[in-house]
C-alpha positions as a Python dict, from the first residue, in 0.01 Angstrom:
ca = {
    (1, 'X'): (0, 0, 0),
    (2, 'X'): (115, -289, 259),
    (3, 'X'): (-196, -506, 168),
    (4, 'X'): (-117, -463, -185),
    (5, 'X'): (219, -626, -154),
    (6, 'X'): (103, -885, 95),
    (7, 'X'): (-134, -950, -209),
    (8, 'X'): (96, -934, -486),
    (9, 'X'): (340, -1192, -290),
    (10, 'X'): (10, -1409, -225),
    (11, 'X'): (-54, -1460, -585),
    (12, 'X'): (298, -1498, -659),
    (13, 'X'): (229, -1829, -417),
    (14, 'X'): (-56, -1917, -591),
    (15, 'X'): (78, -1933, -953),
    (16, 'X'): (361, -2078, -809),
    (17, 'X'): (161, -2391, -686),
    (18, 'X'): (-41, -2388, -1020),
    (19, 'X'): (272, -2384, -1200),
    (20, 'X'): (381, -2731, -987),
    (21, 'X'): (47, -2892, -1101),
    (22, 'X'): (69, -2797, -1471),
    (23, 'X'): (236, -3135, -1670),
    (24, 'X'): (417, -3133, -2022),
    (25, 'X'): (583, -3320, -2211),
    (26, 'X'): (806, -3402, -2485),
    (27, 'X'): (848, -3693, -2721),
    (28, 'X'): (1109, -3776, -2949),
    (29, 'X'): (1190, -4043, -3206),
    (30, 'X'): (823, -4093, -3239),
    (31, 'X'): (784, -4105, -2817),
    (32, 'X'): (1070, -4396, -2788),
    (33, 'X'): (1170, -4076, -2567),
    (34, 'X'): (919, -3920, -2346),
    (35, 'X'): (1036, -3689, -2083),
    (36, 'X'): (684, -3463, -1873),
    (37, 'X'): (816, -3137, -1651),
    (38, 'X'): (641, -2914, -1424),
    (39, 'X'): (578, -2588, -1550),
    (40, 'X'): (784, -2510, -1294),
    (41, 'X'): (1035, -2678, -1499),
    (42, 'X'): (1088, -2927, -1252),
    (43, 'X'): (1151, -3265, -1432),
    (44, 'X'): (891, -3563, -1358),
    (45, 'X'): (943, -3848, -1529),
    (46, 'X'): (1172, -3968, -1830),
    (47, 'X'): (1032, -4257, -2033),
    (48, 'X'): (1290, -4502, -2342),
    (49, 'X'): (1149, -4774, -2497),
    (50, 'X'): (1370, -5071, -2427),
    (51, 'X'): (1407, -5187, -2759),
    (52, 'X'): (1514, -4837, -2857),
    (53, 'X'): (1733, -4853, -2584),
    (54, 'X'): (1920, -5138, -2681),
    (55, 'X'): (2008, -5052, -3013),
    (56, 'X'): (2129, -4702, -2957),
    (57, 'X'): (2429, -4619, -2951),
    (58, 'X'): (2546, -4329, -2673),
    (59, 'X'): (2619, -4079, -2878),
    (60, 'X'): (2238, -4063, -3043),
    (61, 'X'): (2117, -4142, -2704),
    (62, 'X'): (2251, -3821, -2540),
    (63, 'X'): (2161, -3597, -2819),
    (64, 'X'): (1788, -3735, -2825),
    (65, 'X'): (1768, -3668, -2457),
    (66, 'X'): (1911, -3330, -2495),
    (67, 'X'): (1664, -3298, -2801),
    (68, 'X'): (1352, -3404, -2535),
    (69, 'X'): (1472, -3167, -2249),
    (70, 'X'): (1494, -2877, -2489),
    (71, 'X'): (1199, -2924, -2572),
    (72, 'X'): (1012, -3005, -2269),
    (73, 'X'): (1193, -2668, -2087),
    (74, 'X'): (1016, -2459, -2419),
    (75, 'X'): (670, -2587, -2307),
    (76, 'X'): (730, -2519, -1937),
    (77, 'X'): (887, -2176, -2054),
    (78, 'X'): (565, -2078, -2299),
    (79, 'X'): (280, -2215, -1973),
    (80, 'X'): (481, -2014, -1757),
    (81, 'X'): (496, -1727, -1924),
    (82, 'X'): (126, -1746, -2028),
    (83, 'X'): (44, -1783, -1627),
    (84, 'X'): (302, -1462, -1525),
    (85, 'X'): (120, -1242, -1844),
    (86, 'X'): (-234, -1358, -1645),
    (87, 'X'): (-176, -1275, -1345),
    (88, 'X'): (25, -943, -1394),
    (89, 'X'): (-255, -823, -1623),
    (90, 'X'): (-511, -917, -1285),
    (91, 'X'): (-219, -771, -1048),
    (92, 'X'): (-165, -426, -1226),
    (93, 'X'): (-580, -373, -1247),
    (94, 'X'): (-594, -463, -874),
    (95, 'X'): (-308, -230, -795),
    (96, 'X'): (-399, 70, -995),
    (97, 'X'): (-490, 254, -707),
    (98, 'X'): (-115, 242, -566),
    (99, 'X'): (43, 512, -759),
    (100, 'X'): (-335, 712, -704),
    (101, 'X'): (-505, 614, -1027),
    (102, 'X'): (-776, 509, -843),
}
C-alpha cells in the first residue's frame, strides 16, 4: 500500500512538471494583446502592440487585460484538467489492487 502512495505522489510530480512545460495563450483585440501561461497557470509573458498602446485609453486597457487573463486562466484550467482526468484514469487502474480488487 506504501509503494502505491510513494507512486501516486510521484506522478503527482510528474504532471506537475508537464503542467510547467505546457504554453497557452490568449489574444485579444485581434492579438494587440497577447498574454501565454503555464498550465500551471503561472503567467509567462504579456505582449501590447505599441500603437495600440498609445491610443488606449486606461479604462479599455484594463478591461482588455482582464479580458486576456480570463481567458488565458480557461485554457490553463481545461489542459489541466485534461492532464489530472489522464493520469487519475492510469492511477486508479494501477491502484486497483489497494482496496483488494486485484
Amino acid at each position: 500500500m506504501f509503494d502505491k502512495i510513494l507512486q501516486a505522489q510521484q506522478m503527482a510530480e510528474e504532471i506537475k512538471k508537464r503542467l510547467d512545460n505546457i504554453s497557452v495563450s490568449a489574444e485579444v483585440e485581434g492579438g494587440k494583446i497577447r498574454i501565454t501561461s503555464t498550465a500551471n497557470k503561472h503567467f509567462t509573458g504579456l505582449t501590447i502592440d505599441p500603437e495600440f498602446l498609445a491610443a488606449a485609453d486606461r479604462e479599455e486597457l484594463e478591461d482588455l487585460l482582464l479580458t486576456a487573463m480570463n481567458k488565458v486562466l480557461e485554457q490553463a484550467e481545461n489542459v489541466h484538467q485534461t492532464e489530472m482526468q489522464a493520469a487519475t484514469r492510469n492511477m486508479m487502474g494501477g491502484l486497483g489492487g489497494l482496496f483488494g480488487n486485484k
